[in-house]
Structures are given as C-alpha cells and as structure tokens.
Backbone bond lengths (Angstrom), bond angles and torsions (degrees), N, CA, C in turn:
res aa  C-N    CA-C-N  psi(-1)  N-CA   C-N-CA  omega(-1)  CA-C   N-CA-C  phi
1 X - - - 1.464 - - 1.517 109.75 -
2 X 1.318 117.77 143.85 1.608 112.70 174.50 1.367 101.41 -62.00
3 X 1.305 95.16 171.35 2.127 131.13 -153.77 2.003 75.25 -69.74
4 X 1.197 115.92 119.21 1.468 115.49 153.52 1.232 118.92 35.10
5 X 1.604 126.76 59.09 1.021 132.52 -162.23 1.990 122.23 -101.36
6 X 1.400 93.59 131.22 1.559 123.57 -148.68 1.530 76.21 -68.42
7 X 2.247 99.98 129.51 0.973 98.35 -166.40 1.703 92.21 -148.84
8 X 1.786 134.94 124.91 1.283 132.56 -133.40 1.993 82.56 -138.40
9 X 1.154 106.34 169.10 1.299 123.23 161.94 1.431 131.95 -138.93
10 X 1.444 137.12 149.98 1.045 136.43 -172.57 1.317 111.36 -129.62
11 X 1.822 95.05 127.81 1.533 99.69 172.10 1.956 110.30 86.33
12 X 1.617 98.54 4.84 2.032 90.11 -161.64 1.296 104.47 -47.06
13 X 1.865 117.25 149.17 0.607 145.86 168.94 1.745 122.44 -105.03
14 X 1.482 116.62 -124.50 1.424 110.46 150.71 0.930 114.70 -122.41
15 X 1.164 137.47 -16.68 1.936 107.68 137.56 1.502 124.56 -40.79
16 X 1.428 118.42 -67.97 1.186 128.49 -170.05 1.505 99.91 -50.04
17 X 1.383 146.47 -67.15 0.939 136.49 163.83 1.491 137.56 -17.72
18 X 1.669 108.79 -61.02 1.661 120.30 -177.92 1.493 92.64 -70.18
19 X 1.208 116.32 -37.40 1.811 112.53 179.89 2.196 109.93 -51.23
20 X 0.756 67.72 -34.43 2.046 83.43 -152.88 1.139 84.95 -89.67
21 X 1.137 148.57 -30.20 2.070 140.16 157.91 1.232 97.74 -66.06
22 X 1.202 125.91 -65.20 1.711 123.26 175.37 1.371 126.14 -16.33
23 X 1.843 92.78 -49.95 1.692 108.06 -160.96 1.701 100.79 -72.68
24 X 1.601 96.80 -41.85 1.633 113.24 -174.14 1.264 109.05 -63.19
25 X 1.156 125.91 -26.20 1.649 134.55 176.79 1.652 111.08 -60.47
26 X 1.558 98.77 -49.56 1.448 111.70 -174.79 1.729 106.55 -85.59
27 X 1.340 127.69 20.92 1.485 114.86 -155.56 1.305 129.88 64.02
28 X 1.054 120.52 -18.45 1.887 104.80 177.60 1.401 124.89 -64.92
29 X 1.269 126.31 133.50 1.464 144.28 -162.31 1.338 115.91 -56.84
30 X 1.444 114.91 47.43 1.668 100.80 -166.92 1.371 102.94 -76.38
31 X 1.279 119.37 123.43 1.658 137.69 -156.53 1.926 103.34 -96.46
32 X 1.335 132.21 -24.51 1.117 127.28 176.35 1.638 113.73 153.96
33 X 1.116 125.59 162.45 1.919 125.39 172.59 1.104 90.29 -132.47
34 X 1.824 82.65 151.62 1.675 115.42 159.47 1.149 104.75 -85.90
35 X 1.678 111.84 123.01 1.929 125.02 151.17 1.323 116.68 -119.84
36 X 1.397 103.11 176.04 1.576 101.88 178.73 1.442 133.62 -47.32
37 X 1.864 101.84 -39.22 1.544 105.18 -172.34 1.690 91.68 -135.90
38 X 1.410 126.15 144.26 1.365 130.49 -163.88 1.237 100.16 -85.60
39 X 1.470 128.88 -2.68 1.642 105.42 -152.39 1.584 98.51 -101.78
40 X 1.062 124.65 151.47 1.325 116.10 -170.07 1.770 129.63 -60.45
41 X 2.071 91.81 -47.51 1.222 106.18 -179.18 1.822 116.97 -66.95
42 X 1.528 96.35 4.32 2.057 88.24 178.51 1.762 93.77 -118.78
43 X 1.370 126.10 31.42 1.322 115.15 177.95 1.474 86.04 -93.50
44 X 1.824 87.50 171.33 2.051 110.83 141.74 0.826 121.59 -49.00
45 X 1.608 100.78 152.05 1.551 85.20 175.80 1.677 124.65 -84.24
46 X 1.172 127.51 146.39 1.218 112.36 -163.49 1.446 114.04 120.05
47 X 1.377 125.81 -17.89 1.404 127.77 -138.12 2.274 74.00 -125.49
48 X 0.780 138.74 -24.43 1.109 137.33 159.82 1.842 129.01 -55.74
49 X 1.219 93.18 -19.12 1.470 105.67 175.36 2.303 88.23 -68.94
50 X 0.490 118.00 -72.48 1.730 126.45 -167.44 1.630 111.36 -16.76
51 X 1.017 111.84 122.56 1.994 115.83 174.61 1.834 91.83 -52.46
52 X 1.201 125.06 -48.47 1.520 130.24 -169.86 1.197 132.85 -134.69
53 X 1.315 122.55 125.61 1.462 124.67 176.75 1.310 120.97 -115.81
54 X 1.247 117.56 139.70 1.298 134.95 -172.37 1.202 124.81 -157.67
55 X 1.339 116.98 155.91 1.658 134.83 -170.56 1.627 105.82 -82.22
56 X 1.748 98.24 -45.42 1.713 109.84 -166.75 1.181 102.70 -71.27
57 X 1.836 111.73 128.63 1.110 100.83 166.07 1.554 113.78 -79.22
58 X 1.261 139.14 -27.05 1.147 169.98 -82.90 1.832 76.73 -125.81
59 X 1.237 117.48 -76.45 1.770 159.62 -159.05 2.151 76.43 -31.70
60 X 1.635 89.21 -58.06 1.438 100.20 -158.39 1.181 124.90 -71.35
61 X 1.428 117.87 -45.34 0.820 136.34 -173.28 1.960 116.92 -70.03
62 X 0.839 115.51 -47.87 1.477 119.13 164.49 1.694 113.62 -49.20
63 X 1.607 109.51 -40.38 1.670 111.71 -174.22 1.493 98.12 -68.99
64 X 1.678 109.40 -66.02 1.600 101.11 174.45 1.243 157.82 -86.16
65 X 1.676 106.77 161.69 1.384 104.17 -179.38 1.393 129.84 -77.34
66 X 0.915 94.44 -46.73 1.567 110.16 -179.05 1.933 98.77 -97.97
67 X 0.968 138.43 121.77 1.213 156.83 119.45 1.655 144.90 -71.10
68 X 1.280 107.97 103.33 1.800 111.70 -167.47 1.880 89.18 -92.73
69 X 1.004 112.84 145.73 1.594 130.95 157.94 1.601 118.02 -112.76
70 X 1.387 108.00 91.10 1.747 110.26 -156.59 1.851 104.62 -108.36
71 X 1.556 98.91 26.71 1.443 132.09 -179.97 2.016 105.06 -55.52
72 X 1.117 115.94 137.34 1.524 107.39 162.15 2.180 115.86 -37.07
73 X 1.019 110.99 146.07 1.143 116.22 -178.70 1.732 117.97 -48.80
74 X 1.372 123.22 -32.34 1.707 115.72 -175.59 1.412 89.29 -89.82
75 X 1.304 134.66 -25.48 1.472 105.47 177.11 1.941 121.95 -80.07
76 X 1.162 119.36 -6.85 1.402 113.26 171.29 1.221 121.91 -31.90
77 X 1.661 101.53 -67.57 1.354 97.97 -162.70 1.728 122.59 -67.38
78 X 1.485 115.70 -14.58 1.055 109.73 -150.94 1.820 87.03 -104.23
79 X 1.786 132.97 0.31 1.021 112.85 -158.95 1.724 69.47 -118.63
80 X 1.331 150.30 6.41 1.318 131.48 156.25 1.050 120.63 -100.03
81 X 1.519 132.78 -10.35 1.699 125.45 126.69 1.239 131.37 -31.72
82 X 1.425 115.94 -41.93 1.769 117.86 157.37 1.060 140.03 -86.18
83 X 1.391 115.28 -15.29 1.585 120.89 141.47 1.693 126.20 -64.81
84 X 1.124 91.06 -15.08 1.717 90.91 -178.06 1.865 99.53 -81.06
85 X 1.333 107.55 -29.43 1.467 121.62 -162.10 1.960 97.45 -72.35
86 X 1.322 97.08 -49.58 1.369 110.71 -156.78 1.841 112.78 -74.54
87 X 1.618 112.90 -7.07 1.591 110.39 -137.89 2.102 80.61 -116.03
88 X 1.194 120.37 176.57 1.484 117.54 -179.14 1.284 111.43 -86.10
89 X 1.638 109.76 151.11 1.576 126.94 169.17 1.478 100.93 -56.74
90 X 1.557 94.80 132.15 1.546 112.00 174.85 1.647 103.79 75.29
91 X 1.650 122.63 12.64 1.265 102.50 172.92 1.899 124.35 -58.48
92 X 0.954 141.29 -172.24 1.257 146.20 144.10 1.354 93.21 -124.37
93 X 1.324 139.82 110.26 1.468 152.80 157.96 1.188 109.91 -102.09
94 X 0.968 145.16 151.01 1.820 149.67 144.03 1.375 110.42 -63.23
95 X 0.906 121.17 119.42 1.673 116.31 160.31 2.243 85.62 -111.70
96 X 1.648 85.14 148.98 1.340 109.52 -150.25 1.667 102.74 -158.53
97 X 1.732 113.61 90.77 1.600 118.33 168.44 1.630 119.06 -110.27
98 X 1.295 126.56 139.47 0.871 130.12 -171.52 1.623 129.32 -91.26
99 X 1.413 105.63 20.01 1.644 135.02 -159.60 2.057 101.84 -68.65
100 X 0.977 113.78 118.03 1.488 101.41 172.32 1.835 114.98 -86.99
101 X 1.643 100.78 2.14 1.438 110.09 -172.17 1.914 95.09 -79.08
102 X 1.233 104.30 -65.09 1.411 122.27 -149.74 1.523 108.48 -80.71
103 X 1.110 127.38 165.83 1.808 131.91 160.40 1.301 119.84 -100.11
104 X 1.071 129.17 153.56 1.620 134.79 -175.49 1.534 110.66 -20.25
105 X 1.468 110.29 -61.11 1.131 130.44 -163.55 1.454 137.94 -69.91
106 X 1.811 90.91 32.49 1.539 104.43 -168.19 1.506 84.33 -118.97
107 X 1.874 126.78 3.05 1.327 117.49 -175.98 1.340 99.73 -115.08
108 X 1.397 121.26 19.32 2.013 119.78 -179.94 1.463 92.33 134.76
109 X 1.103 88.78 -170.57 1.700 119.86 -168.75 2.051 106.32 -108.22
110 X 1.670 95.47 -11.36 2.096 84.27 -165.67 1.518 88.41 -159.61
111 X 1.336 106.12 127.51 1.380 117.71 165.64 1.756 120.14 78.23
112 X 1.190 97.63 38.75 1.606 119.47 -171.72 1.340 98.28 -115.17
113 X 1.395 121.00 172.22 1.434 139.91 177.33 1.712 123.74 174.77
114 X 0.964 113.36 127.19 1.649 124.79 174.48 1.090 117.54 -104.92
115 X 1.405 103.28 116.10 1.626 118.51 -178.85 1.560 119.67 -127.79
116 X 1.633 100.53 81.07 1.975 114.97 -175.73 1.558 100.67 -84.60
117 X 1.244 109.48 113.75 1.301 117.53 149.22 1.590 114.84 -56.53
118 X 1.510 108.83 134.62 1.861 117.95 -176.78 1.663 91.51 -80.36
119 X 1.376 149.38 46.00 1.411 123.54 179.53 1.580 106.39 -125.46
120 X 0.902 128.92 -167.07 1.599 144.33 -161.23 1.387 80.90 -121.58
121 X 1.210 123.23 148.70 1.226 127.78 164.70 1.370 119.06 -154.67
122 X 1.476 135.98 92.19 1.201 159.89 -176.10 1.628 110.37 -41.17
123 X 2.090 98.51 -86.14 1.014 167.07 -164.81 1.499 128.11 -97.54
124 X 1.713 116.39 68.49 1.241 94.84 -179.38 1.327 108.06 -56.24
125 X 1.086 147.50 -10.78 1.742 109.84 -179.97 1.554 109.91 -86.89
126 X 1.148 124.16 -24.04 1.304 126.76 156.01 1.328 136.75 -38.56
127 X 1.378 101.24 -44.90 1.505 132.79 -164.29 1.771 96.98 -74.46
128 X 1.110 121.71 -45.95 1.572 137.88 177.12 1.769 99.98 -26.57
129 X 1.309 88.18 -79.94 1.896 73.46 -165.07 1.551 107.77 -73.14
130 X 1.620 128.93 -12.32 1.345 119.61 -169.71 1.588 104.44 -74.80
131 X 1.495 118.08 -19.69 1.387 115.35 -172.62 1.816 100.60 -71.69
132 X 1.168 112.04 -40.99 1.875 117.85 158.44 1.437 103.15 -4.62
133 X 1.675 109.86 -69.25 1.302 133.42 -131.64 2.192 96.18 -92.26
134 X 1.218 91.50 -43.24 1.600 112.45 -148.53 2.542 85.19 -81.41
135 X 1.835 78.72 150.24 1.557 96.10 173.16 1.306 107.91 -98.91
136 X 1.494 111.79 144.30 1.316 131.18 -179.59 1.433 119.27 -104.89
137 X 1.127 135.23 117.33 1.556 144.11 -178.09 1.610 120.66 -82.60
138 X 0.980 128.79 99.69 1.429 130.59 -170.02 1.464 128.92 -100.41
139 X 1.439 125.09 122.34 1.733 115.24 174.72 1.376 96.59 -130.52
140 X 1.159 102.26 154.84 1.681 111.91 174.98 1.544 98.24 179.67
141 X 1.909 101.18 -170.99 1.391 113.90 165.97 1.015 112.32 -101.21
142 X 1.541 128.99 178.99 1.369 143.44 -150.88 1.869 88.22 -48.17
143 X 1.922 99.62 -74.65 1.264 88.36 -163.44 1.415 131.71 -72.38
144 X 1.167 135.40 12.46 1.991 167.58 -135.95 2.007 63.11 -118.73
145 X 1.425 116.41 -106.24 1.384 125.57 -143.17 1.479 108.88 -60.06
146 X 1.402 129.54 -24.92 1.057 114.80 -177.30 1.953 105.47 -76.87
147 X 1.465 102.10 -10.03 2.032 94.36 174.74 0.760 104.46 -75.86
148 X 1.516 116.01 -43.39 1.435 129.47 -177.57 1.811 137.46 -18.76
149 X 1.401 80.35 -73.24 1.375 124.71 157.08 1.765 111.18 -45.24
150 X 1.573 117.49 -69.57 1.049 99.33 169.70 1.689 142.59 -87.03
151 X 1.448 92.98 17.59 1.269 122.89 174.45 1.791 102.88 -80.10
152 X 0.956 91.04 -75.82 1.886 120.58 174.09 2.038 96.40 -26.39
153 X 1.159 108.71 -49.69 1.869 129.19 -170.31 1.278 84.01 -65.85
154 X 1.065 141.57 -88.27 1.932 159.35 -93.55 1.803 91.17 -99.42
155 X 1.634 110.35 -33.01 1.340 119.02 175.97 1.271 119.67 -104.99
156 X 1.438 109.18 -6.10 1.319 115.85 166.45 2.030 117.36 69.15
157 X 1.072 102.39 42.44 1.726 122.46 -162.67 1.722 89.90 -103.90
158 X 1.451 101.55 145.40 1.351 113.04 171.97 1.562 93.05 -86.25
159 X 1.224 106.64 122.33 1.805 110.77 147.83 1.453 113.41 -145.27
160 X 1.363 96.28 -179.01 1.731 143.97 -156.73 1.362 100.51 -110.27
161 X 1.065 135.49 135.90 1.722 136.12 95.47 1.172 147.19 -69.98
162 X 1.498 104.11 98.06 1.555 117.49 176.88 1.562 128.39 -79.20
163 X 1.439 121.21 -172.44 1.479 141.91 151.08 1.201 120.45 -73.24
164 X 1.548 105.30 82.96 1.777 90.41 173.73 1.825 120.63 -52.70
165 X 0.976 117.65 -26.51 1.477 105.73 163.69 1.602 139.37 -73.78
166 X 1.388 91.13 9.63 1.559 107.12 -172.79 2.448 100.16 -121.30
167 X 1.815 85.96 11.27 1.567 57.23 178.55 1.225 125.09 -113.49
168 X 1.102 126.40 34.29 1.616 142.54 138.97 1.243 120.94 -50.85
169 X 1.530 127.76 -26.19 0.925 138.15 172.49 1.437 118.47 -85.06
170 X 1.660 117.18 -46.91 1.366 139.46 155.69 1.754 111.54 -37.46
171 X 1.156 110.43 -73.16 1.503 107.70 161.28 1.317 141.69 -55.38
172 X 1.540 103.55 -3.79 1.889 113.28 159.49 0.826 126.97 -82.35
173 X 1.414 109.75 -30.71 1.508 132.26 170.87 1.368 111.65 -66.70
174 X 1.310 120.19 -35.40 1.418 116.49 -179.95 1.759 115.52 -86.44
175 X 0.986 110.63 -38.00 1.735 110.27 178.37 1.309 95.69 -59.72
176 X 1.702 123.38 -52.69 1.405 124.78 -179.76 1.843 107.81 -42.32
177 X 1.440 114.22 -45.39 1.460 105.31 -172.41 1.542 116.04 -94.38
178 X 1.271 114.81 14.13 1.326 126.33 170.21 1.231 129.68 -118.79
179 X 1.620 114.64 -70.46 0.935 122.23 177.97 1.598 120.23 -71.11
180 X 1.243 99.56 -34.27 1.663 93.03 171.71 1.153 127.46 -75.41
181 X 1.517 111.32 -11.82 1.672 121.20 -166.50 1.979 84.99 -76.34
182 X 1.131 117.61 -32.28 1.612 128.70 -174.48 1.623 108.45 -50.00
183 X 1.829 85.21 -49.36 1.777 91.03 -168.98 1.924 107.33 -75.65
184 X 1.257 98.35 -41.94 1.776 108.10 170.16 1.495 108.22 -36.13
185 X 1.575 101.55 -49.96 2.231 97.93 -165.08 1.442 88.84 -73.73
186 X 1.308 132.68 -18.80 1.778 134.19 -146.73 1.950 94.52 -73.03
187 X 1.703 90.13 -48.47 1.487 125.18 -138.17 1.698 77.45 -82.02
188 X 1.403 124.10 -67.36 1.456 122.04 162.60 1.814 122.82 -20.65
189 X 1.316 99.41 -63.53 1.677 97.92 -177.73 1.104 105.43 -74.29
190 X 1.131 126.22 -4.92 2.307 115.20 172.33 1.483 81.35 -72.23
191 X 1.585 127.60 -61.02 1.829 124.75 -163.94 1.360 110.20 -53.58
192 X 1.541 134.80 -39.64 0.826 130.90 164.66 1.624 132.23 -55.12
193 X 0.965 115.74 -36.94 1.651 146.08 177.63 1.943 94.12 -48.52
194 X 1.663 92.34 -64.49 1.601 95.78 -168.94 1.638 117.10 -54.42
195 X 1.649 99.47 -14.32 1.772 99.58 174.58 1.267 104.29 -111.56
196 X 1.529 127.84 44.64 1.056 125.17 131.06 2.097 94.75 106.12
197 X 1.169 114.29 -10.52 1.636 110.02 -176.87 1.569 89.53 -106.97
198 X 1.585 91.38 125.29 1.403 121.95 161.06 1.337 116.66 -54.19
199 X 0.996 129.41 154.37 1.482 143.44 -175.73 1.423 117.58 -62.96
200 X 1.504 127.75 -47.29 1.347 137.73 -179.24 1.676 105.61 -64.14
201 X 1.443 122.78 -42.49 1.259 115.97 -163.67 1.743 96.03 -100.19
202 X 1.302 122.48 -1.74 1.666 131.19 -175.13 1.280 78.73 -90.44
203 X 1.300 125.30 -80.74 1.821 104.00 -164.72 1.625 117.46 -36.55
204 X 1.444 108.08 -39.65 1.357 94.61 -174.15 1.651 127.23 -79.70
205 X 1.596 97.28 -14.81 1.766 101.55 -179.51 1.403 98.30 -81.51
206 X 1.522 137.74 -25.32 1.154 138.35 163.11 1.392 139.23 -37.96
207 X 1.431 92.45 -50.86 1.330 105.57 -164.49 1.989 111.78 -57.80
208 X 1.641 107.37 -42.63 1.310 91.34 174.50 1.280 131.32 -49.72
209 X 1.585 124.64 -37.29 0.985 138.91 159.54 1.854 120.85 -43.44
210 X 1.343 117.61 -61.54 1.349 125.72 171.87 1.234 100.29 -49.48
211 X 1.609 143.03 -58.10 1.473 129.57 -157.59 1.351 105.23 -92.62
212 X 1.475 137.87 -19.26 1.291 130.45 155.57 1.685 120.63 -41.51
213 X 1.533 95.35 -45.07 1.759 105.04 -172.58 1.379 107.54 -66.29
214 X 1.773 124.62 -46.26 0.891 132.00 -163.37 1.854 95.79 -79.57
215 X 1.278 134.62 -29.49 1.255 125.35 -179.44 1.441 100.55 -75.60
216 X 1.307 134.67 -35.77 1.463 127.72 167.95 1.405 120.78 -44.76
217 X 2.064 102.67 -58.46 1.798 94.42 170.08 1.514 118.30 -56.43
218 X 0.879 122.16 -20.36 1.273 108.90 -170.97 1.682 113.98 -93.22
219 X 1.537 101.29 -24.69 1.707 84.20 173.68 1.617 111.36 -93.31
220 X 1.848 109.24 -21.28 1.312 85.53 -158.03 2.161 100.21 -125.79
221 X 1.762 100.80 25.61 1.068 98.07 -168.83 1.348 126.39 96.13
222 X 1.965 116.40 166.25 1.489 114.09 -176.78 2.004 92.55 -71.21
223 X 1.791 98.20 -64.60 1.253 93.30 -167.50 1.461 135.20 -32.75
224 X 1.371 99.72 -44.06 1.930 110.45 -151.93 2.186 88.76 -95.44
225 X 1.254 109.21 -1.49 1.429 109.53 -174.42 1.451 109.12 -101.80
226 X 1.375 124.17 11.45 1.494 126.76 -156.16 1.508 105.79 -115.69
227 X 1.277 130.05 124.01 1.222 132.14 -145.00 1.556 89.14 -146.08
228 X 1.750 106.82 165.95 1.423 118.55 177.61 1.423 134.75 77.04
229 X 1.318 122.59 175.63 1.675 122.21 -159.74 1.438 110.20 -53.08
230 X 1.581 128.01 -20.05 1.307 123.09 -173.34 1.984 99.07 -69.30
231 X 1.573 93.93 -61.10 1.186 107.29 177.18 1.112 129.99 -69.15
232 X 1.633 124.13 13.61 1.435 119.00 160.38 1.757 101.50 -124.22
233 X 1.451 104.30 6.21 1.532 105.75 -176.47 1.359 113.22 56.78
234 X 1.103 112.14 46.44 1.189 134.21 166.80 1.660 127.53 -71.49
235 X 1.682 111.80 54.10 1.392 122.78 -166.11 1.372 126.96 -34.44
236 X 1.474 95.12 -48.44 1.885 107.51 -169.53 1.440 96.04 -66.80
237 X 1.514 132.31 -48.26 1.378 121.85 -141.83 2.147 89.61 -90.23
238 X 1.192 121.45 -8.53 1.295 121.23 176.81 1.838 110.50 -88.84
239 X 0.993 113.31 -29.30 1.263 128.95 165.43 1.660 122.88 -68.49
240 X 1.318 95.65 -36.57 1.536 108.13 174.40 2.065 105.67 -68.78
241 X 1.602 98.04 -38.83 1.547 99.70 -170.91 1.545 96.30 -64.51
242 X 1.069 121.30 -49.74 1.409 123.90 -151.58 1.578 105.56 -76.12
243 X 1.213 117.98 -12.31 1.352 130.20 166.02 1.266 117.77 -71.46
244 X 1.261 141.99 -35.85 1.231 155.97 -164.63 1.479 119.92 -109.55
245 X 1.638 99.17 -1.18 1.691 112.57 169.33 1.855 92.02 -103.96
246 X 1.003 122.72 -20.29 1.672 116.32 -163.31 1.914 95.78 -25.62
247 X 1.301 131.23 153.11 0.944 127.82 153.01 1.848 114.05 96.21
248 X 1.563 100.69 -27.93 1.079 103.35 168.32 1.605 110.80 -108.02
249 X 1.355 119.20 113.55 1.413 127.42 -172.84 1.464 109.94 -89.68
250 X 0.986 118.65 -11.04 1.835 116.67 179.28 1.521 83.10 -81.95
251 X 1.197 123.54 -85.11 1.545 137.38 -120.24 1.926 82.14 -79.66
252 X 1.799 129.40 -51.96 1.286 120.09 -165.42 2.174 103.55 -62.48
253 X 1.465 101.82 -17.14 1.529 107.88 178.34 1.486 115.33 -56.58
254 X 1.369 102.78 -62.26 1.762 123.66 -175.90 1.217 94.64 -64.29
255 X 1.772 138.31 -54.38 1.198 114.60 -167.27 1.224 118.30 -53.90
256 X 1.780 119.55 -45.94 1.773 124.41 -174.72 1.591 98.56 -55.89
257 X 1.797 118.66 -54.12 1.280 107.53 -162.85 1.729 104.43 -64.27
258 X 1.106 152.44 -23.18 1.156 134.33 -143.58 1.973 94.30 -116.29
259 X 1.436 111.26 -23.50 1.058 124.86 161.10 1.673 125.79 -46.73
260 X 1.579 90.90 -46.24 1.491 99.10 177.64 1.780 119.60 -85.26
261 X 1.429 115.54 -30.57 1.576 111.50 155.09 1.810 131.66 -50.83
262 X 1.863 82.06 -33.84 1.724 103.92 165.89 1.262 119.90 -63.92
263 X 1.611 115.27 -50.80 1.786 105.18 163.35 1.182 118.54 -64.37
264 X 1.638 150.16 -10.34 1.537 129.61 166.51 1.581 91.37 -76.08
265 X 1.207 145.79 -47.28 1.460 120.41 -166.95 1.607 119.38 -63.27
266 X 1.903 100.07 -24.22 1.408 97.11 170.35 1.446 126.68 -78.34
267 X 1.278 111.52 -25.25 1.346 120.63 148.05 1.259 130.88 -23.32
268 X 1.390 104.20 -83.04 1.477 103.21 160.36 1.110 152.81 -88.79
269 X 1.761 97.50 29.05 1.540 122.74 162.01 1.633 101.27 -94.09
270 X 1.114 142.28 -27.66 1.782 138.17 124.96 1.920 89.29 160.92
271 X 1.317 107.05 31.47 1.858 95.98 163.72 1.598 110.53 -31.60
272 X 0.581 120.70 139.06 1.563 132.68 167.64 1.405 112.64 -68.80
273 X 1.329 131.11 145.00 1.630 136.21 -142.74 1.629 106.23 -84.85
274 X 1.634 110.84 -28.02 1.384 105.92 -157.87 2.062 89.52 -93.83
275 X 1.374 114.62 -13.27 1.405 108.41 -170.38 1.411 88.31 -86.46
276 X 1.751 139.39 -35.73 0.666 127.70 -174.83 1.720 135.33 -69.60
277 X 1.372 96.95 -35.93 1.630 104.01 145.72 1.516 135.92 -59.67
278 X 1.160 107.21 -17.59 1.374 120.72 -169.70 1.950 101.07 -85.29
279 X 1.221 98.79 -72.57 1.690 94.95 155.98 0.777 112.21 -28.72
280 X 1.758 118.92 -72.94 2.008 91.51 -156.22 1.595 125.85 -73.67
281 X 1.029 99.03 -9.54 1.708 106.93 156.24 1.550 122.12 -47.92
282 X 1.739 104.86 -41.07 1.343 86.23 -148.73 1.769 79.67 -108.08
283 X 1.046 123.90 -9.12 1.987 123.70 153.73 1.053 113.35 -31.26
284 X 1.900 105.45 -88.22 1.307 132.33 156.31 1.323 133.75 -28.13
285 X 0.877 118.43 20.64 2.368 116.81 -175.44 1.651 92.39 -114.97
286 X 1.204 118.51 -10.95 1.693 102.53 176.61 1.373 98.00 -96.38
287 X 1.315 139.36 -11.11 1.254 128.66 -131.00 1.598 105.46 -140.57
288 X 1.444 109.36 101.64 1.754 116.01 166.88 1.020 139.59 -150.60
289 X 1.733 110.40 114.16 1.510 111.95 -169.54 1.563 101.19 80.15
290 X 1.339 119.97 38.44 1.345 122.32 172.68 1.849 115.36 74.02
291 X 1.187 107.04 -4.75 1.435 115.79 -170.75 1.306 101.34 -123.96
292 X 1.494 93.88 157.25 1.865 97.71 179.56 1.919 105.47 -84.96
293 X 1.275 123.54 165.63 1.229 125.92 163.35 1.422 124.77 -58.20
C-alpha cells in the first residue's frame, strides 16, 4: 500500500463513519468527507469524528488516494463518474463502495473495489468495535483487491473474496439473516401479544430463548440446532397454532410458509416419511400457487 495513504469519504453514513473511526483507531490518514452541509453542528451523527468537512467533492478528491463512497446505493454510480472527472490524469486513486447489493464494477472498469461488511448496523458508535468482530466480502480488479487485502490486514478484519456477479445473491442471503430475523421476532411478538404479553416485556422473556437458538446454530448447525413440533412432527400442537391465527392472514401465512422450509430441515434431521407427509398437508391447505384459497 502507499506510505500512509490520504484516504476521504463520501456521503458517510453509519458505516462510513464506524469505518473511518476504525481506520483512525488503527492510524490510517483519514484526511476528511464530503456531506451535504460543512458545518459540523448540522451533520449526522458520526460525521464529526472527520479532521474535514466539505461540500466539494472536487477539494477531496484530487488530495485522496483511497476514496470510500458510503452514499445510499442509487447514488454510487453516478457520484464515481464525478470523481473520475474531478481527480488527475494518470491518477491511480481507489474508488472504494461499501454496497453489499452491487460489485466493484458499478465504480469503473480499473482500480475499484467493494468492501460490505456482513453486520447489522444500527449505531455507528456501536458498530466500531462490532466491525473488529464481523467478515468483510470483497470484489474488485487486480489493483481494487490487492489494497483491499492490505487494507483488510492493517485493520485486521476477517475477509472474503467473492464474485462480484454473484452478489445479488450474497445480499439475499444477508437481509434474509438480518433483516428478516427482525421481522420473524416482530411477527413472534404480535403471537405473543394475542396471549396477553405485551411487546416490551415479550422481547425481553424472549430473548433467552432467541440467543440460545442462535448459540445452537452456530455451534451445532441448521440441522442438529432445529427443535420443536415441526421437528418432532408434532401434528396436534401445529394444528392447534394455526387455529388460533384463523383470521389473521399475514401472520397464519408466514407461519405455514416458514413451517414448510422448517419441515426440509426436519427431514433431514431423519423425521420419519409418513409424519413428514402428514405435515405438509396440514402446512400446505392454506396455501396455492403462492396465494391463499
């Protein structure tokens, strides 16, 4: 990597932010970002950590080397067309987005790189030490991955090299393990609600339960971590749930659909064939052609 190389952001958000404390933690030269308004007291929060603020992208872009664009996703492409415009002939610059949707190659053709952190991120100040913890997924060109890489070292971050053409797929997987896990506890405390526990004290009687499950996937897998009436084919007590949603068509929907992804894992946790038919019968009777009856 060049000698301590002057390194700016555009647009930070809370990535861009917990990133650029990160860098400052480890020594790297983060020299200043472009935001909407320069003055400190009308930024994000977060956007105060920066030696400099500024409107110009122009200002920035010429000083640095390395440049992250930590901008909402439709503005990338069109604000690294103007950095390409604005920066010197014969530069080698980094252009550098942090998008888990897109691949390098929505910031040029040479010297680009995408670097999505896999984490949930609330709270940039939160986010600071979890990025420590959390893996980073990388696409670029030759010279994009080889900074990358020693970018990735210098902060000491677990990462990956991926397929930037495969990460549409990469990023389904992740809303699926985040954001939906959000709507699942959401979709849970409406069920809870109907037996009478409020939402504030349901999240909290929950939670042992939620981080037990999640410490199971993680030590012992989806299969061998999958517990309950799906997985013991437990008819009556699934019949009983689906009885007590009658009337509610969102929440009795998600239960059958997520029920029925739940019987292939019980499956091949070794349900037995005739319980396993028997379930998906009684999953399946609301459910056809994606629509209810």
């Amino acid at each position: 990597m060049l000698n301590n190389p002057a390194i700016a952001f555009v647009g930070p958000g809370k990535v861009g932010c917990a990133l650029a404390a990160l860098m400052q933690e480890k020594g790297l030269n983060v020299i200043g970002a472009v935001t909407r308004v320069a003055s400190s007291d009308k930024t994000k929060p977060g956007q105060e950590i920066f030696p400099e603020l500024t409107t110009d992208r122009g200002t920035l872009a010429r000083r640095a080397d390395i440049i992250f664009i930590t901008t909402p996703d439709d503005r990338i492409a069109e604000i690294a067309e103007d950095l390409r415009k604005k920066e010197n002939a014969g530069s080698k610059k980094l252009l550098v987005h942090t998008s888990g949707h897109h691949s390098a190659s929505i910031l040029g053709e040479k010297n680009v790189l995408a670097m999505h952190p896999l984490l949930s991120i609330a709270r940039w100040d939160l986010a600071r030490e979890s990025l420590k913890k959390a893996w980073f997924f990388l696409d670029g060109d030759q010279f994009g991955l080889e900074k990358g890489r020693e970018l990735a070292q210098i902060l000491e971050l677990n990462w990956e090299v991926i397929d930037g053409s495969n990460k549409a797929s990469y990023h389904a997987a992740a809303v699926t393990f985040s954001n939906y896990l959000v709507a699942l506890v959401n979709a849970g405390l409406e069920l809870q609600k109907k037996a009478g526990i409020e939402k504030e004290e349901g999240l909290e009687a929950a939670f042992p339960l939620i981080e037990s499950t999640l410490k199971n996937l993680r030590d012992l897998g989806p299969t061998e971590a999958l517990t309950g009436p799906v997985a013991r084919g437990d008819r009556g007590t699934v019949e009983g749930h689906l009885k007590v949603m009658a009337g509610e068509e969102r929440l009795e929907r998600l239960y059958r659909e997520m029920g029925l992804f739940t019987l292939e894992i019980a499956r091949r946790k070794g349900l037995e064939a005739e319980a396993y038919r028997e379930m998906k019968k009684i999953l399946e009777e609301g459910i056809t052609g994606g629509q209810r009856k």
